[in-house]
C-alpha positions as CSV (number, residue, x, y, z in Angstrom):
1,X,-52.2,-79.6,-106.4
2,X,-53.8,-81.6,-103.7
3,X,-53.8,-84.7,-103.5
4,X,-56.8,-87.3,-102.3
5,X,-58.9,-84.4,-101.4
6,X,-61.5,-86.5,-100.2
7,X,-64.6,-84.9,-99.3
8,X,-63.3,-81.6,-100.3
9,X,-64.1,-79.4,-97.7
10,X,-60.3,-78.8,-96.7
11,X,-59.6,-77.7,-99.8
12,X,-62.5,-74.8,-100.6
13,X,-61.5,-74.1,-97.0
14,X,-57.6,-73.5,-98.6
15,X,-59.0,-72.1,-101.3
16,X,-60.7,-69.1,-99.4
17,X,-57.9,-68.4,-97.2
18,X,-55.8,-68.1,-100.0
19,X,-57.0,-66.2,-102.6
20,X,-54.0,-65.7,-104.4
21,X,-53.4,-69.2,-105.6
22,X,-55.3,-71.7,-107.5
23,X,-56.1,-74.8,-105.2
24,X,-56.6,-77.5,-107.7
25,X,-57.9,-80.2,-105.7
26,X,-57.8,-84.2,-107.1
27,X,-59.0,-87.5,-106.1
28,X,-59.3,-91.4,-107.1
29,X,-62.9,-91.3,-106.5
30,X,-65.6,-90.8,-108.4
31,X,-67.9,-89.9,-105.4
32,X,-65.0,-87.7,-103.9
33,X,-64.3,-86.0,-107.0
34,X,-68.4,-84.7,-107.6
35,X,-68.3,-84.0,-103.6
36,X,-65.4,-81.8,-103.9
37,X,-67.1,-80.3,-106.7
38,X,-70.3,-80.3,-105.0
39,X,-68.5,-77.9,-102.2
40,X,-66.9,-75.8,-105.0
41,X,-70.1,-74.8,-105.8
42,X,-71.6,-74.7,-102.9
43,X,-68.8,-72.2,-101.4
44,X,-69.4,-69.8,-105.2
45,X,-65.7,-70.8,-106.1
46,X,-66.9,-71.6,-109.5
47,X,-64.9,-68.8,-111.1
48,X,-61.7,-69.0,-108.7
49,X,-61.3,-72.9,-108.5
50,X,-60.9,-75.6,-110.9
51,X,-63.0,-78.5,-110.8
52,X,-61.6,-81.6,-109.4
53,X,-59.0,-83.5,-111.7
54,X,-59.3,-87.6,-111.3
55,X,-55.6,-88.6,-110.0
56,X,-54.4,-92.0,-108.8
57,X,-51.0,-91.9,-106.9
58,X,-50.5,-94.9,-107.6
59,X,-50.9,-94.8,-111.2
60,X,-47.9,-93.5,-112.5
61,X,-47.1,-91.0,-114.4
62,X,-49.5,-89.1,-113.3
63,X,-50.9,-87.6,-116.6
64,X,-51.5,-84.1,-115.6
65,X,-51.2,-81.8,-118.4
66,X,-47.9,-80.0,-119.1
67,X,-49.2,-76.8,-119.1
68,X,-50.6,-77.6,-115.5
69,X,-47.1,-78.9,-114.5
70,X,-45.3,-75.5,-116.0
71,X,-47.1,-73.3,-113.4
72,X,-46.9,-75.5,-110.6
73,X,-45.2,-75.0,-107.2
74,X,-46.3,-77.4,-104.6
75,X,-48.2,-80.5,-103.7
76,X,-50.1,-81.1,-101.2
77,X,-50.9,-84.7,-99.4
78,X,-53.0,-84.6,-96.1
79,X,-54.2,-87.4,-94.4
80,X,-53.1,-89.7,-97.3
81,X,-50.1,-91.9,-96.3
82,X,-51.7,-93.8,-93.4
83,X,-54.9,-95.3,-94.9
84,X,-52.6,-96.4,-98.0
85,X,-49.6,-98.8,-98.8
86,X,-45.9,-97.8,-98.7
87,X,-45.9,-98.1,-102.2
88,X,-48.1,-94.6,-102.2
89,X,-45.7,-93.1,-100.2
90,X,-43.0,-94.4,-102.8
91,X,-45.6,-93.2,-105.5
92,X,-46.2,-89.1,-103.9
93,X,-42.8,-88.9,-103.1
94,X,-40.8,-90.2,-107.0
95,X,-43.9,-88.7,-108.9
96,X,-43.6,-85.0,-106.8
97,X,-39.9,-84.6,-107.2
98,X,-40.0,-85.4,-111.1
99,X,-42.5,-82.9,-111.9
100,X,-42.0,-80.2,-109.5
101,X,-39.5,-77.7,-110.5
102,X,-36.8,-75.7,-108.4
103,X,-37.9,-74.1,-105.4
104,X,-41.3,-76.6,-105.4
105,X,-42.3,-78.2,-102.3
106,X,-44.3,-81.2,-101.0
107,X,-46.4,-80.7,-98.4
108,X,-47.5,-83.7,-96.1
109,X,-49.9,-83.1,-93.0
110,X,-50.9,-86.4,-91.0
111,X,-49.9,-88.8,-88.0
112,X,-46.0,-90.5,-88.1
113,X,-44.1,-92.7,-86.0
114,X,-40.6,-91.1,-85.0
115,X,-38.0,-94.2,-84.8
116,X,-40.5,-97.0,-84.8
117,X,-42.1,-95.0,-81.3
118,X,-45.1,-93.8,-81.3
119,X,-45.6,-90.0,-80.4
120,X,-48.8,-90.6,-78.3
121,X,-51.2,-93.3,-77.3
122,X,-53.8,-92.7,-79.2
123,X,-51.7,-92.7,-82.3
124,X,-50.8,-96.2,-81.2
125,X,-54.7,-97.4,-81.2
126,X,-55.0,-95.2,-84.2
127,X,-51.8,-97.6,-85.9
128,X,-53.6,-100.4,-84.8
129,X,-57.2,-99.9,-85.8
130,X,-55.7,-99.3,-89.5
131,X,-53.8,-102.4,-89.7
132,X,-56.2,-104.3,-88.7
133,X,-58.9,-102.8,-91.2
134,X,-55.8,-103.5,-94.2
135,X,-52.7,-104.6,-93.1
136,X,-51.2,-102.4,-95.5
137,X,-52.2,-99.4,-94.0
138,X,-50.7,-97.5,-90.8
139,X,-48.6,-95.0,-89.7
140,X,-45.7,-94.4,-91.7
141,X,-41.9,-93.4,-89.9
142,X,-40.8,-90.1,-90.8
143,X,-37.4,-91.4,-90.9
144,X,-38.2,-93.8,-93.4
145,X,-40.1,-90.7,-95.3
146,X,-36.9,-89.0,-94.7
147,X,-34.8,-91.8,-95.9
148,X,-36.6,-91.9,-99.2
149,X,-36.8,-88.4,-99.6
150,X,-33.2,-88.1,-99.2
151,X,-32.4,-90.8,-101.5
152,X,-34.8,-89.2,-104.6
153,X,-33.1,-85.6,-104.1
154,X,-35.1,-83.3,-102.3
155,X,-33.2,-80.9,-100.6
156,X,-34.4,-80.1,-97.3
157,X,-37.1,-82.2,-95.4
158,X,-38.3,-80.2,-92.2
159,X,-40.8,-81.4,-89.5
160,X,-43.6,-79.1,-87.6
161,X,-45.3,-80.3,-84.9
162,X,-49.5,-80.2,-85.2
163,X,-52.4,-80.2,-83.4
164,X,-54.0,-83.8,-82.3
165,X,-50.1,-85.9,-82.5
166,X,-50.0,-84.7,-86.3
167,X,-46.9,-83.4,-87.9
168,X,-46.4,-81.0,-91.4
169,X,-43.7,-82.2,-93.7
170,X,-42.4,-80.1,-95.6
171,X,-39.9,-81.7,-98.5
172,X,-38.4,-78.8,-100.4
173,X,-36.5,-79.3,-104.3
């Protein structure tokens, strides 16, 4: 499950690469959700990959059907947490761990403070052109993420380092 797929075109991409999985992609927005079908389409996935699902973080419980919930292993959040309120963060993080099962993982791709530092300049102007578009937005600390993650039961939380300042989070059950 992705979630906030935007556009869609990340997650057709996913969907090619790995065949052997279903990539169910989701999205709060109307004109998201018929993009990302729009590229389903347009990439002949049709048969392979579900239609979007509409999915609010924020409005929990989610909703997703249970047979959905019985066969899946991970979530997915990329480029999510910064161009939302803590309270998402909050939101992905309580909703993934109640509904994933053992072994599941949360995935989480974006740009993160370490500390309350930045890990680059242009993440710094990046931080600050969010907040000032809502002052809710921005880069979230990863040991905050950590902190929360910790405190709701995940297991393991592990940090790669990405392309561009961007980090891979990986938050196992």
């Amino acid at each position: 499950l992705e979630i906030a797929s935007g556009s869609g075109e990340h997650a057709v991409c996913f969907q090619k690469r790995f065949c052997n999985i279903v990539w169910q992609a989701s999205d709060s927005n109307q004109l998201h959700l018929n993009s990302i079908n729009e590229w389903i389409r347009h990439e002949d996935l049709d048969g392979k990959m579900p239609n979007a699902i509409e999915l609010d973080v924020m409005k929990r419980p989610w909703g997703l059907r249970d047979e959905f919930v019985s066969n899946l292993c991970s979530i997915v959040s990329i480029n999510l947490l910064h161009v939302s309120p803590w309270s998402c963060t909050e939101a992905l993080l309580t909703e993934s761990i109640s509904i994933l099962k053992d072994q599941g993982v949360l995935i989480i791709y974006g740009p993160f403070k370490i500390k309350g530092k930045y890990t680059s300049e242009s993440n710094e102007r990046f931080d600050c052109s969010l907040r000032r578009m809502n002052s809710y937005w921005g880069l979230r600390d990863l040991f905050d993420i950590e902190k929360l993650a910790n405190e709701l039961g995940f297991s393991s939380f592990t940090k790669q380092d990405m392309p561009s300042n961007n980090f891979l989070i990986i938050l196992k059950i």
